[in-house]
C-alpha positions in Angstrom: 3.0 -2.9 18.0 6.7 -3.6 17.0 6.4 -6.5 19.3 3.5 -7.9 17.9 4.9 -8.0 14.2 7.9 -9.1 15.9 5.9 -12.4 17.3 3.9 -12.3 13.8 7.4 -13.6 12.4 8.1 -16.2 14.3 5.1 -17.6 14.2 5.0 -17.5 10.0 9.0 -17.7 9.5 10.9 -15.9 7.4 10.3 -17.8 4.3 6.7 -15.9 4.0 6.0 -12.3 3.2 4.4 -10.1 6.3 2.8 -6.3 5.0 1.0 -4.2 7.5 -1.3 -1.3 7.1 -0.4 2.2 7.6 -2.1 5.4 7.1 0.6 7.7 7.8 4.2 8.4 7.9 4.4 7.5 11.6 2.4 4.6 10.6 5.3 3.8 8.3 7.9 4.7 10.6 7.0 2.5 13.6 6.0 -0.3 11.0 9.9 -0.1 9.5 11.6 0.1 13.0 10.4 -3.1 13.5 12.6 -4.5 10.8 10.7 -7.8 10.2 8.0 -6.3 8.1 8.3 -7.0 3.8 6.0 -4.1 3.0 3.1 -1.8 3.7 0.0 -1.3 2.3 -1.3 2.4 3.0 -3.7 4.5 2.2 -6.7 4.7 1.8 -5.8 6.9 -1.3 -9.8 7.3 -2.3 -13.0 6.1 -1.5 -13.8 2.6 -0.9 -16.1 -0.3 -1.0 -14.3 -2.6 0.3 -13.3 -1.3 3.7 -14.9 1.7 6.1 -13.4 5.0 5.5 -12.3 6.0 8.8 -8.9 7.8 7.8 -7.8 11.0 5.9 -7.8 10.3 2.3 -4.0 10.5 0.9 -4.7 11.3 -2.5 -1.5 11.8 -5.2 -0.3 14.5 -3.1 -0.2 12.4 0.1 1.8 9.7 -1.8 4.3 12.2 -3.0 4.6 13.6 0.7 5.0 10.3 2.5 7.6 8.7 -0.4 10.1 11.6 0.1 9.6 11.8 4.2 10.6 8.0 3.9 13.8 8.8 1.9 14.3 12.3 4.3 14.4 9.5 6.9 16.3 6.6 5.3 13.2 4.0 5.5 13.7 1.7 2.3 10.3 -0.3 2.9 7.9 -1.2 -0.1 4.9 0.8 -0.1 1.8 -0.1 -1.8 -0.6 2.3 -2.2 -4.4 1.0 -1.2 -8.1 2.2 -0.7 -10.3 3.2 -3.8 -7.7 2.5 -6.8 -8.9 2.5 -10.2 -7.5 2.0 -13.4 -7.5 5.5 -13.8 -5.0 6.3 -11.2 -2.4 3.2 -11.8 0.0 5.5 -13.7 -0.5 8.8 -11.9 0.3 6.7 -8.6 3.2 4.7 -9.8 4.4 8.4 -10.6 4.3 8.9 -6.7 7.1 6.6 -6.0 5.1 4.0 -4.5 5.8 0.1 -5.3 2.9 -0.6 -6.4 -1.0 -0.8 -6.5 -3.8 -2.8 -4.4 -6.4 -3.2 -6.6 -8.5 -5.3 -5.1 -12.0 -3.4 -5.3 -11.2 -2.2 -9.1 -11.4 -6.0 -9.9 -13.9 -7.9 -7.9 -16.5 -5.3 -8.5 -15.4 -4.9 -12.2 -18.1 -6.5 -14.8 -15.4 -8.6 -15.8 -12.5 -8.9 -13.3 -10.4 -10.6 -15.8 -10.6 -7.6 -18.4 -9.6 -5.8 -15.3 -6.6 -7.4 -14.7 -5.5 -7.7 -17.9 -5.8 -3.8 -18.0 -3.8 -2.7 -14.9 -1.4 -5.6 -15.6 -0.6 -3.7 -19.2 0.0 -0.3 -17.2 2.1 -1.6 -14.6 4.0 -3.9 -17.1 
């Protein structure tokens, strides 16, 4: 897979960003030995609409687990946590360590998305 980010880059250059999905710490691992990747999206931490939910739910705990493996191992990579975020959880997950929040769900299906951003844009800022 390293290869294929690898060839991912050339094709976009450097001057854009490139994030992959992970949903675990060898997820995170391979994705970081690659060294052309900008950050990872990983999760899912809940249930979600917007995608299947084929993998192990992370949760807070999960989050707290992978963020300190990553420093255990020296991986410095931005990881945003993904999969069934609500406003609810923006604080308790930015707790975790992680770099931020995909909240992608929380908003389009909100009754009004821009409430919605407003909201998690006065948590996170």
């Amino acid at each position: 897979m390293e290869a294929d980010f690898k060839s991912i880059r050339k094709q976009i250059g450097e001057d854009k960003t490139l994030g992959a999905s992970a949903h675990s710490f060898e997820d995170i691992q391979r994705i970081s030995e690659s060294g052309v990747v900008d950050y990872v999206g990983c999760g899912p931490f809940s249930i979600t609409e917007t995608k299947p939910n084929n993998y192990r739910l992370l949760g807070l705990e999960g989050y707290r687990i992978l963020i300190q493996q990553m420093a255990a191992h020296k991986i410095d990579i931005p990881v945003l946590a993904v999969g069934g975020v609500n406003i609810d959880d923006t604080k308790a997950l930015s707790d975790t360590g992680v770099y931020g929040v995909a909240v992608s769900g929380a908003v389009n299906m909100a009754k009004d998305p821009a409430t919605a951003i407003k909201a998690f844009r006065n948590i996170l800022y």
